[in-house]
C-alpha positions in Angstrom: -61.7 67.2 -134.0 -61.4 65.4 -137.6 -63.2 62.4 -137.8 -62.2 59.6 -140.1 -66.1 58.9 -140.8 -65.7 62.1 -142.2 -63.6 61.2 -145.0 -64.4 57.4 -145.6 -68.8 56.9 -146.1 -70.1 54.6 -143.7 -70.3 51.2 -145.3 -71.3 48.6 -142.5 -71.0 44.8 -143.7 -74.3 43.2 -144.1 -72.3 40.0 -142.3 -72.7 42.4 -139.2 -76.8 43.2 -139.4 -78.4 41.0 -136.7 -81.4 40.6 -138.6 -79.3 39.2 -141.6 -77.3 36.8 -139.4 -80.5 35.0 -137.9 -81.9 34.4 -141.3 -78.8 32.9 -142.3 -78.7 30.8 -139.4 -82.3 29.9 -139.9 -82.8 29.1 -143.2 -79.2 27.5 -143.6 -78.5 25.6 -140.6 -82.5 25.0 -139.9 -83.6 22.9 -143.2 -80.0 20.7 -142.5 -81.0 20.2 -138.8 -84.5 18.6 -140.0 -83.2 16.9 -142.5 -80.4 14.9 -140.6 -82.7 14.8 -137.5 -85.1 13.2 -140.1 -82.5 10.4 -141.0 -81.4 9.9 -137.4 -85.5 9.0 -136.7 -85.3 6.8 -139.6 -82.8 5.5 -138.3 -84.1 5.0 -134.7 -87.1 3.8 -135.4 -85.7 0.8 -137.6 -83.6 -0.1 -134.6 -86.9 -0.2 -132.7 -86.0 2.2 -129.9 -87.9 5.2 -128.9 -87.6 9.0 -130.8 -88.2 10.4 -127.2 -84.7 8.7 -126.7 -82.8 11.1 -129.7 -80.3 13.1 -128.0 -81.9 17.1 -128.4 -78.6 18.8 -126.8 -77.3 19.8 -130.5 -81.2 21.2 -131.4 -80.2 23.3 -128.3 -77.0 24.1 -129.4 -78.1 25.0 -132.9 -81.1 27.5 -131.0 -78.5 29.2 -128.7 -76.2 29.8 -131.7 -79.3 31.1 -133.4 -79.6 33.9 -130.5 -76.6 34.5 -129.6 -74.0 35.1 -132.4 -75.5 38.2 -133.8 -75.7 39.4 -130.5 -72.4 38.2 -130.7 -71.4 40.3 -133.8 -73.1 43.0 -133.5 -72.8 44.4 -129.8 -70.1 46.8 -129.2 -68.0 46.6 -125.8 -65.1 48.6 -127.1 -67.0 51.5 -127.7 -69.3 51.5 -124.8 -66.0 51.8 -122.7 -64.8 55.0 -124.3 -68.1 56.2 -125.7 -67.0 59.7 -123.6 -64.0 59.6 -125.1 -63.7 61.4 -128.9 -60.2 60.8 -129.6 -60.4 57.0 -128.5 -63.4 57.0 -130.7 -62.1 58.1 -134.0 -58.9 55.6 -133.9 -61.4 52.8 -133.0 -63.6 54.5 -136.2 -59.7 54.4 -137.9 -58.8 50.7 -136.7 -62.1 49.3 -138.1 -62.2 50.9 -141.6 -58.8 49.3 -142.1 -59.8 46.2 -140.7 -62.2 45.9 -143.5 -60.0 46.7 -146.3 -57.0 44.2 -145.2 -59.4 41.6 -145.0 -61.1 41.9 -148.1 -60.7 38.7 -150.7 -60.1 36.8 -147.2 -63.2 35.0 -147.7 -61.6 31.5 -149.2 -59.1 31.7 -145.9 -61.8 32.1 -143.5 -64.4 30.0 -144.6 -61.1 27.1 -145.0 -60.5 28.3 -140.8 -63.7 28.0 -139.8 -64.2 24.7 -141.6 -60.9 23.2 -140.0 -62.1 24.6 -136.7 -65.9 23.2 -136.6 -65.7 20.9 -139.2 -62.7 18.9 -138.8 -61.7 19.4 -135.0 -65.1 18.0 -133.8 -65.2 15.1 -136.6 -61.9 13.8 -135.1 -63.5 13.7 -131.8 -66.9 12.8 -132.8 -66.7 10.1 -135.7 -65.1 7.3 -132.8 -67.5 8.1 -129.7 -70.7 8.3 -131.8 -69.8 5.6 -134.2 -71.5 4.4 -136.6 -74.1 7.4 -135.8 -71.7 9.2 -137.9 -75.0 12.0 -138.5 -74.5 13.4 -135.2 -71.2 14.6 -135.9 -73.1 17.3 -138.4 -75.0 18.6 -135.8 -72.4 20.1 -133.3 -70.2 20.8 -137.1 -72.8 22.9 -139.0 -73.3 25.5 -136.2 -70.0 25.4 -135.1 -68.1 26.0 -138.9 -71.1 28.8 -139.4 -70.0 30.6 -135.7 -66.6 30.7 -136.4 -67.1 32.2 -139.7 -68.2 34.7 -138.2 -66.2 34.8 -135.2 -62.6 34.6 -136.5 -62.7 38.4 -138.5 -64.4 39.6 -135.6 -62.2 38.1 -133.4 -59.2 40.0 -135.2 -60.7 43.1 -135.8 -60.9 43.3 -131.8 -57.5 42.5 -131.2 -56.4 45.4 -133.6 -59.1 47.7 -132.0 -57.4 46.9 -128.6 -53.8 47.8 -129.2 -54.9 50.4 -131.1 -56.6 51.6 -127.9 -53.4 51.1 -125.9 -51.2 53.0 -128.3 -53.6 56.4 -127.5 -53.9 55.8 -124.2 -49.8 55.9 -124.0 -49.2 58.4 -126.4 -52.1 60.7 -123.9 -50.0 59.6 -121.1 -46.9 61.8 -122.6 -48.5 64.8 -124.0 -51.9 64.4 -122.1 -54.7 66.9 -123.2 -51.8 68.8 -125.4 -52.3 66.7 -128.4 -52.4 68.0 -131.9 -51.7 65.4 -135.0 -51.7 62.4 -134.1 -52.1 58.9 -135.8 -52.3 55.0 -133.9 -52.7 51.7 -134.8 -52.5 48.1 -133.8 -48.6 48.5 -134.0 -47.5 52.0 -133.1 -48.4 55.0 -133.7 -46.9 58.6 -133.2 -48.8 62.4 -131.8 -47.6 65.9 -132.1 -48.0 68.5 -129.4 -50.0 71.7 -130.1 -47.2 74.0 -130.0 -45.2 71.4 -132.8 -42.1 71.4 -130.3 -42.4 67.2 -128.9 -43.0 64.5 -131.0 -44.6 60.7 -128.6 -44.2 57.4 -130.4 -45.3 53.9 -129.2 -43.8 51.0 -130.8 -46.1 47.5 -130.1 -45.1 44.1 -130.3 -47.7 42.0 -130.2 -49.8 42.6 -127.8 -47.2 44.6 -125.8 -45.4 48.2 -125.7 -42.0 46.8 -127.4 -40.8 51.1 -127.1 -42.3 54.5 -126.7 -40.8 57.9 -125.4 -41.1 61.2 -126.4 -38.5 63.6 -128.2 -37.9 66.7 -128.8 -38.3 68.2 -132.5 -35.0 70.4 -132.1 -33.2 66.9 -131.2 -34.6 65.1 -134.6 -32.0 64.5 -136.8 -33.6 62.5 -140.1 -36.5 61.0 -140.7 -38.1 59.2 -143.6 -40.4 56.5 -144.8 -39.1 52.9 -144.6 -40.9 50.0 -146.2 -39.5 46.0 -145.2 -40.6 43.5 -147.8 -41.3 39.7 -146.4 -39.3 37.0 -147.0 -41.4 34.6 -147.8 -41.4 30.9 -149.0 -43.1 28.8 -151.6 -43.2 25.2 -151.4 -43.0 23.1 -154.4 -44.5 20.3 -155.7 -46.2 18.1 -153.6 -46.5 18.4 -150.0 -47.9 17.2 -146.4 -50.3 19.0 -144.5 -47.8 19.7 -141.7 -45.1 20.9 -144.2 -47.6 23.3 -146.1 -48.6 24.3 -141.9 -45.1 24.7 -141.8 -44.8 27.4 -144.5 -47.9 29.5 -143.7 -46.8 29.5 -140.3 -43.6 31.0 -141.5 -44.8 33.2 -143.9 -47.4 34.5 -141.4 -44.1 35.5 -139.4 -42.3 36.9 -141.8 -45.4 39.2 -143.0 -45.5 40.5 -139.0 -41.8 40.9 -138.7 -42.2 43.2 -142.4 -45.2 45.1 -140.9 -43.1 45.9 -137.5 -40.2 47.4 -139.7 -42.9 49.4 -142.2 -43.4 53.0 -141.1 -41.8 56.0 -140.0 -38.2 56.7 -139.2 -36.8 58.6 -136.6 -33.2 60.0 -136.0 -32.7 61.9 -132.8 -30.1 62.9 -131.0 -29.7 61.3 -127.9 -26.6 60.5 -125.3 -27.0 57.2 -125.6 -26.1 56.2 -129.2 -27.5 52.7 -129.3 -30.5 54.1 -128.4 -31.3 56.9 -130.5 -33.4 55.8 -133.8 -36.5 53.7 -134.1 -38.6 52.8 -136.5 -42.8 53.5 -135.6 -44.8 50.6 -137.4 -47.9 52.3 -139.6 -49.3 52.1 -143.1 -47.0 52.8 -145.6 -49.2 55.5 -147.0 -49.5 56.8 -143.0 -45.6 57.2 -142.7 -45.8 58.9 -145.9 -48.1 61.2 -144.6 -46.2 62.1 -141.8 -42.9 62.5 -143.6 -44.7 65.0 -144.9 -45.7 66.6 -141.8 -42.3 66.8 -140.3 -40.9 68.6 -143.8 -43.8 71.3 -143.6 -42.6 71.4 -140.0 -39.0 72.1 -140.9 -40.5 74.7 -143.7 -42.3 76.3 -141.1 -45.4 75.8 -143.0 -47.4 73.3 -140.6 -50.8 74.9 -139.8 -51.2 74.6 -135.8 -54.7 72.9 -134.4 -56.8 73.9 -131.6 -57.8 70.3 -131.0 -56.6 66.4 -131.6 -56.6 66.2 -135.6 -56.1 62.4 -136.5 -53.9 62.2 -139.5 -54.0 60.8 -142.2 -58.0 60.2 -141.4 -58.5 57.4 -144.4 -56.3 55.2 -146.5 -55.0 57.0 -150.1 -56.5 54.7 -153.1 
């Protein structure tokens, strides 16, 4: 079977070494834990009342973050489940690698997530009980904005691993172990059998199968590449907060609804004639890949496989 590690070199984000992630947490959130616990004893003592009496639940919270979000980050459920499993294995392998590569330069958006998330969120809910020891607001926020800076891409990159997961395991339910190309993501994905004669598609929305079915290639009519471009919005000159909310939110929704109409499209002749075309969501480069495929097909040049061959096994750059 081809292996997309094959193609692409193994290049594991430091963000995800467990060792790395505790020294982070130590020698960042640490040093700021002593020092505000510093100012709150300061503080305590000039009112006269006992240090025994500081509240240590966010020391705790700040230890168990410490252990347990790079065990977080690093363990690996998804692949324990179909560690037996090679062809679940490789689109996992697939999913991740480009995971990694859409969320590159993502780091401003993130960290400004995560900052909203445990920064802001608990400061709203904080700053009025604990007033005016404002300080212990920065206990439960420093840990929190660090975990979900690290939570939120890993987070995402699970949700894509998933649906990728479900696409395979539908497109094995139609051709089973008869498999030959075959390609799936977190939107669709489409598999050849071995003897080139029935093409399976899967078509996801969201976190559901929207469409999938199987055809045969003698009932293919056309089929092509087909690219949908957003329509986004730009807002102009000042704004609120809930009006520039208002226009990610949109955009975010009009990038999705472009991405479900990117991909492959297929033709095929079917009785029912508002049912017979549909458009597989993948990687513009993947559709063209397989548009490619189905010509050599037609030429009667496609080289048969013995086993599942996932193409194309690594983005074209």
């Amino acid at each position: 079977m081809e292996n997309a590690s094959e193609f692409i070199p193994e290049k594991r984000s430091w963000l995800k070494n467990r060792l790395v992630l505790q020294v982070i947490f130590l020698v960042v959130v640490g040093p700021l834990m002593i020092f505000l616990l510093g100012g709150l004893y300061a503080e305590m003592r000039w009112s006269q009342r006992s240090f025994y009496e500081a509240p240590f639940t966010p020391w705790l919270i700040t230890a168990a973050l410490v252990l347990w979000m790079p065990y977080r980050l690093t363990r690996k459920p998804l692949e324990n489940k179909v560690a037996n499993d090679p062809l679940a294995k490789v689109v996992i392998r697939a999913t991740k690698l480009h995971f990694e590569k859409d969320m590159k330069g993502s780091g401003v958006i993130l960290w400004a997530m995560a900052a909203l998330l445990g920064g802001l969120l608990p400061s709203l809910i904080l700053i009025p009980i604990t007033s005016p020891n404002t300080e212990m607001v920065w206990f439960f926020a420093l840990p929190m904005v660090l975990g979900w800076r690290f939570f939120i891409p890993q987070w995402l990159e699970n949700r894509e691993v998933r649906n990728a997961l479900t696409v395979t395991a539908k497109l094995r339910e139609f051709l089973g172990d008869d498999i030959g190309y075959y390609v799936a993501g977190d939107r669709g994905g489409i598999a050849i059998s071995r003897d080139n004669q029935t093409f399976a598609f899967v078509r996801m929305d969201k976190k559901k199968i929207a469409k999938s079915g199987t055809v045969a290639w003698n009932d293919i009519r056309k089929w092509g590449e087909r690219e949908s471009v957003a329509n986004t919005i730009r807002a102009i000159g000042r704004t609120t907060t809930t009006e520039a909310i208002d226009v990610m939110s949109y955009n975010g929704q009009e990038h999705n609804k472009a991405a479900q109409n990117t991909g492959l499209y297929l033709e095929y002749d079917l009785s029912d004639l508002e049912n017979d075309r549909v458009v597989i969501p993948l990687k513009s480069y993947q559709a063209a890949t397989w548009s490619k495929i189905m010509s050599r097909l037609k030429n009667g040049e496609l080289a048969s496989v013995v086993e599942p061959e996932f193409v194309p096994a690594a983005r074209v750059s």
